[in-house]
C-alpha positions in Angstrom: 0.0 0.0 0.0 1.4 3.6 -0.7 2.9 5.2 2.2 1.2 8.4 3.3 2.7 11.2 4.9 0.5 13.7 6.3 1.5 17.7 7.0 1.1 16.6 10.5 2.7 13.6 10.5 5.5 15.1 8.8 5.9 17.2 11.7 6.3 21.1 10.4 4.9 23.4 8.6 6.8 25.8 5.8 7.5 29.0 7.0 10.7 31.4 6.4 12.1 29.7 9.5 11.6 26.9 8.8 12.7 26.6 5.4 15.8 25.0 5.7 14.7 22.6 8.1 11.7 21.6 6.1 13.7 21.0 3.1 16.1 18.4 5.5 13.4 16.6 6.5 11.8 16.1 2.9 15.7 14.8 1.3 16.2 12.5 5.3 11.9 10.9 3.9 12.7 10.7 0.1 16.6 9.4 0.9 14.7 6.8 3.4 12.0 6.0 0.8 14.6 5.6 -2.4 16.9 3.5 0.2 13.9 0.8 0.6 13.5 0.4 -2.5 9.9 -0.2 -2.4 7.6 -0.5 -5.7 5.1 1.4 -3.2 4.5 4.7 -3.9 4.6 7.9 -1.2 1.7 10.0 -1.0 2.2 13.4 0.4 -1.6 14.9 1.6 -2.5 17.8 3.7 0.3 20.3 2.0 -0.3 23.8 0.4 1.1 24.6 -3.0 4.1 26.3 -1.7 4.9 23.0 -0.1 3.8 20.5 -2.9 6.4 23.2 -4.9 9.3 22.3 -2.9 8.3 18.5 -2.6 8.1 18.6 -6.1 11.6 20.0 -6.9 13.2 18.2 -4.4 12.1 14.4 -5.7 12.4 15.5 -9.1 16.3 16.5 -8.3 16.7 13.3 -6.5 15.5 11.1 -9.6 11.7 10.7 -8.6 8.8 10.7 -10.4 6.0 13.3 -9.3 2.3 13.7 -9.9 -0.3 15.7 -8.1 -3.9 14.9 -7.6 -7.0 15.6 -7.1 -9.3 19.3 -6.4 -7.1 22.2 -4.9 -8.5 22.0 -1.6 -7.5 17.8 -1.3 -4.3 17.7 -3.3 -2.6 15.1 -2.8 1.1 14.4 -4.4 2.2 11.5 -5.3 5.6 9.9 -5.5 7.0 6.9 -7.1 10.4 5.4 -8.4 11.7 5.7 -11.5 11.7 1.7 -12.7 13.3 0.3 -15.3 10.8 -2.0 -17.6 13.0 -5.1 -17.2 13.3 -4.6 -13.1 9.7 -4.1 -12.9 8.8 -7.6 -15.1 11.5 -9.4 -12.7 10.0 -7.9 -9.3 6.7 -8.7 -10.3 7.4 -12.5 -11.8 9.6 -12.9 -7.9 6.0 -11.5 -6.2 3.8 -14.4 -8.1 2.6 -11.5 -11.4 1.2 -8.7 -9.3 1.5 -6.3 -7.0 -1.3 -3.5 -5.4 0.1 -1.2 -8.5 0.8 -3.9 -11.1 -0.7 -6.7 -12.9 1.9 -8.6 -15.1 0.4 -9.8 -18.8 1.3 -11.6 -21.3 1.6 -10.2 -23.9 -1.0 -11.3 -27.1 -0.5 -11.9 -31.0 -2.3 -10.1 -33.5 
């Protein structure tokens, strides 16, 4: 299931003072998440735009993939690996086909 880290849960909220600190805590989540290695993604809820902004840039410098969600009042930003084709087919043939994001197939003549 994907991971979900709340504004709360997360622990601070951005502000000019805490800028810098924010911005360490985001690479010490996305560093822990990339170190995994998990096929799960991480969903980031409960932030303003200033904050998805920052989220945003910092996975994307750190080799992430990023997409936001949903009406502007329940954004919600989601983050997942960048997988290579052949890794995916392997992890998902070693988890018996399928996994809460993918569904291996194969693949059909015309």
């Amino acid at each position: 299931a994907p991971r979900k880290v709340s504004r709360r849960g997360f622990g601070m909220q951005l502000s000019q003072t805490t800028s810098v600190a924010f911005k360490k805590k985001l690479r010490e989540t996305l560093r822990q998440y990339i170190k995994e290695g998990s096929i799960n993604d991480l969903v980031f809820c409960d932030f303003d735009k200033d904050e998805r902004a920052i989220i945003h840039q910092t996975a994307n410098q750190m080799g992430l993939k990023t997409q936001s969600y949903g009406p502007k009042d329940q954004r919600t930003l989601t983050i997942s690996r960048r997988i290579d084709p052949c890794d995916l087919v392997q992890e998902l043939l070693e988890m018996g086909g399928s996994s809460q994001k993918y569904i291996l197939k194969a693949p059909t003549g015309s």
